[in-house]
N, CA, C and O atoms as a MOPAC input file, in Angstrom:
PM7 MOZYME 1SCF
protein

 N    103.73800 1    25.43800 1   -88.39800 1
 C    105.11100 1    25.78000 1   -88.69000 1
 C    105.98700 1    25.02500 1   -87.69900 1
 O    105.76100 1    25.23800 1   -86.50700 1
 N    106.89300 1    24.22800 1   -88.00600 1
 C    107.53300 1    23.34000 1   -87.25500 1
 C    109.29000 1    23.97600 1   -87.30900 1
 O    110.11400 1    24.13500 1   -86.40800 1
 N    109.33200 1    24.14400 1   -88.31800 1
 C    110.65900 1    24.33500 1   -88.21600 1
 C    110.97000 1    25.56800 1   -89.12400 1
 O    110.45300 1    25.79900 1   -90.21800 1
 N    112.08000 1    26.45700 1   -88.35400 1
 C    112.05600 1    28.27800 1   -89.50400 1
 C    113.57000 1    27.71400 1   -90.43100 1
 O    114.68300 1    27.58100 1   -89.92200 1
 N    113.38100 1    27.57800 1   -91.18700 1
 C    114.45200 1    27.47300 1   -92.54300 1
 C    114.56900 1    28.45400 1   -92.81900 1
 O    113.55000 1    28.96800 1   -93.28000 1
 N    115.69200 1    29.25100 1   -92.74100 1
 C    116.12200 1    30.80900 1   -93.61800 1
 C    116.26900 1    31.01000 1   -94.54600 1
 O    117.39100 1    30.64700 1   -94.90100 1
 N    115.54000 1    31.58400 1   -95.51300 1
 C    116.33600 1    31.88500 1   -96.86700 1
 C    116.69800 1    33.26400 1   -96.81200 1
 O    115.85100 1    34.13000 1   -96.59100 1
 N    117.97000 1    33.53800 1   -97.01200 1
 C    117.99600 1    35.03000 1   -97.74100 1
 C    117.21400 1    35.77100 1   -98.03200 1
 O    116.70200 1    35.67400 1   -99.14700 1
 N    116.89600 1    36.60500 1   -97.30200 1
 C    116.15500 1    37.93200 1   -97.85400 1
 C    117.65800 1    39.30300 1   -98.29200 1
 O    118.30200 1    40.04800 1   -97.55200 1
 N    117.68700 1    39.10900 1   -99.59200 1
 C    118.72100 1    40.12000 1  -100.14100 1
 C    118.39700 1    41.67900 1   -99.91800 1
 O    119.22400 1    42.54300 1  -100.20600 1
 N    116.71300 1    42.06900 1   -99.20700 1
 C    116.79800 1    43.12900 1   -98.66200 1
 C    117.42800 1    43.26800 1   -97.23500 1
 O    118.03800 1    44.33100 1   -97.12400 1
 N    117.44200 1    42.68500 1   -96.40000 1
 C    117.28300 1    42.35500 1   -95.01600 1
 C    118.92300 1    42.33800 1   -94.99100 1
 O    119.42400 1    43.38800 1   -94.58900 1
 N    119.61100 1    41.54100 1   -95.27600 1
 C    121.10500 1    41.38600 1   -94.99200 1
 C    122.01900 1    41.54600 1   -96.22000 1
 O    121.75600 1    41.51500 1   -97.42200 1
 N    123.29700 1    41.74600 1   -95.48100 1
 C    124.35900 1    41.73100 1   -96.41900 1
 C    125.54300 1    40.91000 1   -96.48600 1
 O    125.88500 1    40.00300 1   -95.72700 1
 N    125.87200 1    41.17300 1   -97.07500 1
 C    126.93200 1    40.31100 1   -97.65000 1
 C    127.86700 1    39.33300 1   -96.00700 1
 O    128.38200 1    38.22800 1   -95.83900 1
 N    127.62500 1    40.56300 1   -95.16000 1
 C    128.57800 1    40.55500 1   -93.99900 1
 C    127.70400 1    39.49500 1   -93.01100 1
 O    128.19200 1    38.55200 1   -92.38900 1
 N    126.76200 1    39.76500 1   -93.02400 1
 C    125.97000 1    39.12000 1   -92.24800 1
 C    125.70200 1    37.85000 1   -91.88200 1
 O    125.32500 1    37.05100 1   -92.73900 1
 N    125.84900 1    37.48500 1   -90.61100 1
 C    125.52900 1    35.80500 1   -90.49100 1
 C    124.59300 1    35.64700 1   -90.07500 1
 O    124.00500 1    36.35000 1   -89.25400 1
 N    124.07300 1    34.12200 1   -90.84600 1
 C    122.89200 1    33.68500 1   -90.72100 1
 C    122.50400 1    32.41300 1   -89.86900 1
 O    122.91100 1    31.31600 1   -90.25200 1
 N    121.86600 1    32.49800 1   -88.92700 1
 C    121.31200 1    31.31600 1   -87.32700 1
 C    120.41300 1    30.95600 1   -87.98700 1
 O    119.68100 1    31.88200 1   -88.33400 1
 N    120.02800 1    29.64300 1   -88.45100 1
 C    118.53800 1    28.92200 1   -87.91900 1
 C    118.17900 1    28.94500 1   -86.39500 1
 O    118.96700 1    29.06000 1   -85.45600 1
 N    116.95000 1    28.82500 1   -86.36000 1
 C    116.42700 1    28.85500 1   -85.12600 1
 C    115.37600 1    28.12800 1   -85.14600 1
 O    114.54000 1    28.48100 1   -85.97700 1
 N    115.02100 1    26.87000 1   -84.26800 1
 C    113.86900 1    26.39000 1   -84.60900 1
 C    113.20500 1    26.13500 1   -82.72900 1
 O    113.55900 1    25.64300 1   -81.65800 1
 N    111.99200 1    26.91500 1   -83.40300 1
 C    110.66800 1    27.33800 1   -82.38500 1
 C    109.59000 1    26.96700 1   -82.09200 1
 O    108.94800 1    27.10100 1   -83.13400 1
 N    108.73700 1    26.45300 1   -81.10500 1
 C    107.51000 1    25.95500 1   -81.31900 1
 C    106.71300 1    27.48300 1   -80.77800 1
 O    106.82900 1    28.20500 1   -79.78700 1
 N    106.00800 1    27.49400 1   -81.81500 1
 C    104.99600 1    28.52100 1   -81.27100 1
 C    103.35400 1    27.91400 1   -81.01700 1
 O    102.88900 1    26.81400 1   -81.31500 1
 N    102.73800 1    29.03700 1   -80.38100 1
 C    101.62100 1    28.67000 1   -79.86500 1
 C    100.29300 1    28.71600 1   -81.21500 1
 O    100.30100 1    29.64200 1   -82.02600 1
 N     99.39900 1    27.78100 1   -81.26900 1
 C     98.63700 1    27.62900 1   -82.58300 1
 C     97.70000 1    28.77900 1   -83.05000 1
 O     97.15300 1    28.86700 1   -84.14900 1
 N     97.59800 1    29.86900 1   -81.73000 1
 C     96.75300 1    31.01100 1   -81.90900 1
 C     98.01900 1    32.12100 1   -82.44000 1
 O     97.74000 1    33.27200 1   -82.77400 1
 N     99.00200 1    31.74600 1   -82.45200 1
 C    100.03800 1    32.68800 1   -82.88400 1
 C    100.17100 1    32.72900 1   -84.09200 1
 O     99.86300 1    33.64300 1   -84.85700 1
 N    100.91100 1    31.16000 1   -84.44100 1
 C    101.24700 1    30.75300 1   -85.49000 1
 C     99.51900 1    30.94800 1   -86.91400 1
 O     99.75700 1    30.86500 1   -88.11900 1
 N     98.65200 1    31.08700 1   -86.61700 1
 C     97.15500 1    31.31700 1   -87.40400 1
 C     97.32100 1    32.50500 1   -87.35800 1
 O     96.69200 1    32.85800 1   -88.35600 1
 N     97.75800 1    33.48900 1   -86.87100 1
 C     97.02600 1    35.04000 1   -86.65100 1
 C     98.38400 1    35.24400 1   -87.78800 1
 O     98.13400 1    35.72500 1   -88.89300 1
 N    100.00200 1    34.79100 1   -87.38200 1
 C    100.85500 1    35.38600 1   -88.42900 1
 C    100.70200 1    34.84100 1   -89.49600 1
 O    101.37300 1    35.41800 1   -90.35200 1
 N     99.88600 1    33.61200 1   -90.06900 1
 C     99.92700 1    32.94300 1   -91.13800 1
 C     99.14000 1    33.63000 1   -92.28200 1
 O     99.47800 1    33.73900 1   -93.46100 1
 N     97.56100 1    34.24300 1   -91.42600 1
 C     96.55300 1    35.31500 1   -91.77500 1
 C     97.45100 1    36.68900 1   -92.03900 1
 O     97.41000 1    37.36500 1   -93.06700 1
 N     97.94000 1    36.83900 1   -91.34000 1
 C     98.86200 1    38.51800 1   -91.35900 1
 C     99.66000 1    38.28200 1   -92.91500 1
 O     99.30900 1    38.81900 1   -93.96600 1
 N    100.73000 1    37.40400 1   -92.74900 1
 C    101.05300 1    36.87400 1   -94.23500 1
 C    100.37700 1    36.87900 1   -95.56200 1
 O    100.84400 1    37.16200 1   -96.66500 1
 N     99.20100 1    36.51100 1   -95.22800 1
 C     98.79500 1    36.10000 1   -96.67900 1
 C     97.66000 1    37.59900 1   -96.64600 1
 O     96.68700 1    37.30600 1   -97.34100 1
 N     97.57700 1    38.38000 1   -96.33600 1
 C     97.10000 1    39.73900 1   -96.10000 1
 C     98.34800 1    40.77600 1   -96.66600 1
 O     98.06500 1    41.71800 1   -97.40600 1
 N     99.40000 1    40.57000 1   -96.34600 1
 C    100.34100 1    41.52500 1   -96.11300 1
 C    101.48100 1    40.74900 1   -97.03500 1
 O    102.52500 1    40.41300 1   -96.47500 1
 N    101.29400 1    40.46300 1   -98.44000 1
 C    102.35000 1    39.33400 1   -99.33100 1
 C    104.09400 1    40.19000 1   -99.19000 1
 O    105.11800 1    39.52700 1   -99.35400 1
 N    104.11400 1    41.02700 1   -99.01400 1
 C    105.84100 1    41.76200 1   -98.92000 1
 C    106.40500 1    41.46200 1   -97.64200 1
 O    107.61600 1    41.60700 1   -97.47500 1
 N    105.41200 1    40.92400 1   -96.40600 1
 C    106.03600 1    40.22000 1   -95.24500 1
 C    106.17300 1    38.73100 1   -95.61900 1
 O    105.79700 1    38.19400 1   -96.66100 1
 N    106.85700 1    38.11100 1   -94.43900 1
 C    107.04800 1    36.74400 1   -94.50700 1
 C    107.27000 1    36.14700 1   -93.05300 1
 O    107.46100 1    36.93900 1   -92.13000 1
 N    107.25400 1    34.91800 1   -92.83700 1
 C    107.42600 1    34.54800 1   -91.48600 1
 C    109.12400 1    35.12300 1   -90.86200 1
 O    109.28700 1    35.17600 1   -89.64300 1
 N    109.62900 1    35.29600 1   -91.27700 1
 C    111.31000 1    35.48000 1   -90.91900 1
 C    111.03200 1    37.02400 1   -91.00900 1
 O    111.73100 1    37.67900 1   -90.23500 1
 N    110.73400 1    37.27000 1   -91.27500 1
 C    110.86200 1    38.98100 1   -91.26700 1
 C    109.47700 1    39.96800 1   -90.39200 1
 O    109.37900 1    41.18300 1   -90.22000 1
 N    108.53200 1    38.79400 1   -89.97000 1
 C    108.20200 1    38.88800 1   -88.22200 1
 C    108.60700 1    38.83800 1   -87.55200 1
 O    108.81300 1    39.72200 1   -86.72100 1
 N    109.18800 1    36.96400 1   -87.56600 1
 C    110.00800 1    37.08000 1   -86.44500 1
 C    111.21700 1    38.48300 1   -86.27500 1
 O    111.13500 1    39.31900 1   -85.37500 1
 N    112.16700 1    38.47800 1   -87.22500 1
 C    113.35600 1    39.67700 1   -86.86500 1
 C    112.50000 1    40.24600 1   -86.56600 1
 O    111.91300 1    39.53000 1   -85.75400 1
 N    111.65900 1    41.68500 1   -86.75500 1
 C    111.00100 1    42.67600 1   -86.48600 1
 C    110.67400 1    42.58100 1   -85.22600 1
 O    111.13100 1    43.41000 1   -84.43900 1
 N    109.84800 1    41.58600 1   -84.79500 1
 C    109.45900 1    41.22100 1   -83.29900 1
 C    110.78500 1    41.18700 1   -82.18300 1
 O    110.93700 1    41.74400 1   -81.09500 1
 N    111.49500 1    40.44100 1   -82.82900 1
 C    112.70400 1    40.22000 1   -81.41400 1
 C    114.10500 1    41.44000 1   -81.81800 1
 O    114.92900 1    41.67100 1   -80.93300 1
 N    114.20600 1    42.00200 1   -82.93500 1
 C    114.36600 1    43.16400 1   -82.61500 1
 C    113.68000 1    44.60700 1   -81.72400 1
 O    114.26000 1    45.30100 1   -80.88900 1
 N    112.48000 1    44.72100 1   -82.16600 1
 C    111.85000 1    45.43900 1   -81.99600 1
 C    111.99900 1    45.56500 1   -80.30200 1
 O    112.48000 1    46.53400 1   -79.71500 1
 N    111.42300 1    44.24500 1   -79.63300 1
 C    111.31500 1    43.64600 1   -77.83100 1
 C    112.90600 1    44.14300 1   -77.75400 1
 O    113.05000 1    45.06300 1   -76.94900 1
 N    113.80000 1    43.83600 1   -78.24400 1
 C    115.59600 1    44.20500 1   -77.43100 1
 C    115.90800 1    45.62500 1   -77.48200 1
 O    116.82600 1    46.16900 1   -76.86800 1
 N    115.03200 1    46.20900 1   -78.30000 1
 C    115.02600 1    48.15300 1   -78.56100 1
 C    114.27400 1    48.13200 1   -77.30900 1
 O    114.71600 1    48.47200 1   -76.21200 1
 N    113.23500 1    47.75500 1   -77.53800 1
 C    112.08800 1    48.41500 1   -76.03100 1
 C    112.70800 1    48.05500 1   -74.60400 1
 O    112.26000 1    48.71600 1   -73.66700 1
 N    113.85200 1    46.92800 1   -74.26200 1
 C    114.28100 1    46.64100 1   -73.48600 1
 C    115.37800 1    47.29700 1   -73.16300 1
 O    116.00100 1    46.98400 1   -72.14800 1
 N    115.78400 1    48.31200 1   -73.98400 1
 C    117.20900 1    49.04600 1   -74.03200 1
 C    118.03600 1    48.87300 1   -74.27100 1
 O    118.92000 1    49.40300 1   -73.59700 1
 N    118.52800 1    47.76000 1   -75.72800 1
 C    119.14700 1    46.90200 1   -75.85300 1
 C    119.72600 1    48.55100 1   -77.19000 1
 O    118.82900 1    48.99900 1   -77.90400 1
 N    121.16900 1    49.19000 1   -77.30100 1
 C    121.05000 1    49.93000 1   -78.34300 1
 C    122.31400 1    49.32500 1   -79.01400 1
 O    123.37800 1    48.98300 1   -78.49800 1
 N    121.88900 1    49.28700 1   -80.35300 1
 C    122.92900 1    48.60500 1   -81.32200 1
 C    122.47000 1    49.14000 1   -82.63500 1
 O    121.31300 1    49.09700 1   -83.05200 1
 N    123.86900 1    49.82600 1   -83.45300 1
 C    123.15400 1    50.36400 1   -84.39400 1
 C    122.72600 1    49.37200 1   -85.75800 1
 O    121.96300 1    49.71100 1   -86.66300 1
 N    123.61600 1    47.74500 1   -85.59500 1
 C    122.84300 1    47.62900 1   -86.63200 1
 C    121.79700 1    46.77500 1   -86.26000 1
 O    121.12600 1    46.44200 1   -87.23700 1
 N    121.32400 1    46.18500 1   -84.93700 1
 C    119.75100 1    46.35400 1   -84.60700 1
 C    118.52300 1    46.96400 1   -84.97500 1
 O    117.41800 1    46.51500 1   -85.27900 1
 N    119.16700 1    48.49400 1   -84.83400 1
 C    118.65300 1    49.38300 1   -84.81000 1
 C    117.85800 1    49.11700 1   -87.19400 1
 O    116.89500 1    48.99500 1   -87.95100 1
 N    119.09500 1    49.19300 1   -87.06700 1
 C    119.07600 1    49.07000 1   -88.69800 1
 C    118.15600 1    47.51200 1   -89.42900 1
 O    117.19200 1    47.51100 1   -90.19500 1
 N    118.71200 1    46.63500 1   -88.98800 1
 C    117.39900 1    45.57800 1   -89.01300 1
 C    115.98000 1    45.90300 1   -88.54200 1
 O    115.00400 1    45.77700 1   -89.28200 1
 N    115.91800 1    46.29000 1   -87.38700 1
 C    114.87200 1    46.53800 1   -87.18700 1
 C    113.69600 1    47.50800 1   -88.07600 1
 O    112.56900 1    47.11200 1   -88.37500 1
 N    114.20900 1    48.71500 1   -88.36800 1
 C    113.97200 1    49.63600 1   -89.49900 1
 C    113.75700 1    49.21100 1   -90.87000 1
 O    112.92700 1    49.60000 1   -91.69100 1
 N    114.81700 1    48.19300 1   -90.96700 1
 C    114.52800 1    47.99500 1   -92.45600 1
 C    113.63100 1    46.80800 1   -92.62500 1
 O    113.34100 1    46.48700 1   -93.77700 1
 N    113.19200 1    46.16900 1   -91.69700 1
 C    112.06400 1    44.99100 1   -91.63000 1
 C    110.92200 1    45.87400 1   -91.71200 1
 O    110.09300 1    45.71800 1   -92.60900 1
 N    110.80900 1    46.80700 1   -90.83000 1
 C    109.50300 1    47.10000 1   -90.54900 1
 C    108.82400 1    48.21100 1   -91.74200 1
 O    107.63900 1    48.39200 1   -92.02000 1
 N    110.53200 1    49.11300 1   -92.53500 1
 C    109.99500 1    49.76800 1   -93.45600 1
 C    110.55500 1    49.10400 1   -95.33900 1
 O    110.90400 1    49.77200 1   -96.31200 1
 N    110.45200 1    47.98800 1   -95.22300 1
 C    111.53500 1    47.49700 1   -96.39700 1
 C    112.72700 1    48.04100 1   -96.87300 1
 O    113.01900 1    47.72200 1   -98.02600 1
 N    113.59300 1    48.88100 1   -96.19700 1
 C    114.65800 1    49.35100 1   -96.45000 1
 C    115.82500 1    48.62100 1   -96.24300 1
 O    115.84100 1    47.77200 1   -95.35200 1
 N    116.76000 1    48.81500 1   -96.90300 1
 C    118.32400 1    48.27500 1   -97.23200 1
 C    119.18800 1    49.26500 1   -96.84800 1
 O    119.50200 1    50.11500 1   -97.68200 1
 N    119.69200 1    49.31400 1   -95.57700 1
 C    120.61000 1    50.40100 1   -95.48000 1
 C    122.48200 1    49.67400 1   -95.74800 1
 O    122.87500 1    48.66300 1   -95.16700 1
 N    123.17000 1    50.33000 1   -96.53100 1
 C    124.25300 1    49.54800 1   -96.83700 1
 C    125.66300 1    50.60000 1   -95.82200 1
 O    125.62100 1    51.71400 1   -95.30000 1
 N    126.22700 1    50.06100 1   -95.87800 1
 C    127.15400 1    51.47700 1   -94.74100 1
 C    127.88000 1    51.63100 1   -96.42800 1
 O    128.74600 1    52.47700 1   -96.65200 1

């Protein structure tokens, strides 16, 4: 995986929401274990690890934001929360 291209996930965000590319080199024992996790787990995707993960690390760090909070949740349980 060389470079993260975003597409829209119409569960994940809304209308309001802005969208960052971010491009990452990860490590090859990483990038194999999430590639395996993926194709195990077809309703995940690489972008919706990553969010989950670096949400997840800014909660455990004490980082509180509710719509963090709300990404985070809705990655990890496929939910769409709309205000």
């Amino acid at each position: 995986m060389k470079e993260l291209n975003y597409d829209v996930d119409k569960i994940v965000l809304n209308q309001k929401d802005e969208v960052i590319s971010l491009k990452c080199e990860l490590q090859e024992n990483l990038q194999k274990a999430m590639k395996e996790f993926v194709e195990e787990h077809p309703n995940w995707d690489q972008y919706r690890i990553l969010q989950a993960a670096i949400a997840g690390f800014l909660m455990q760090k004490g980082f509180q934001n509710r719509d963090l909070t709300r990404l985070y949740i809705g990655n990890m349980f496929s939910m769409n929360f709309k205000d």
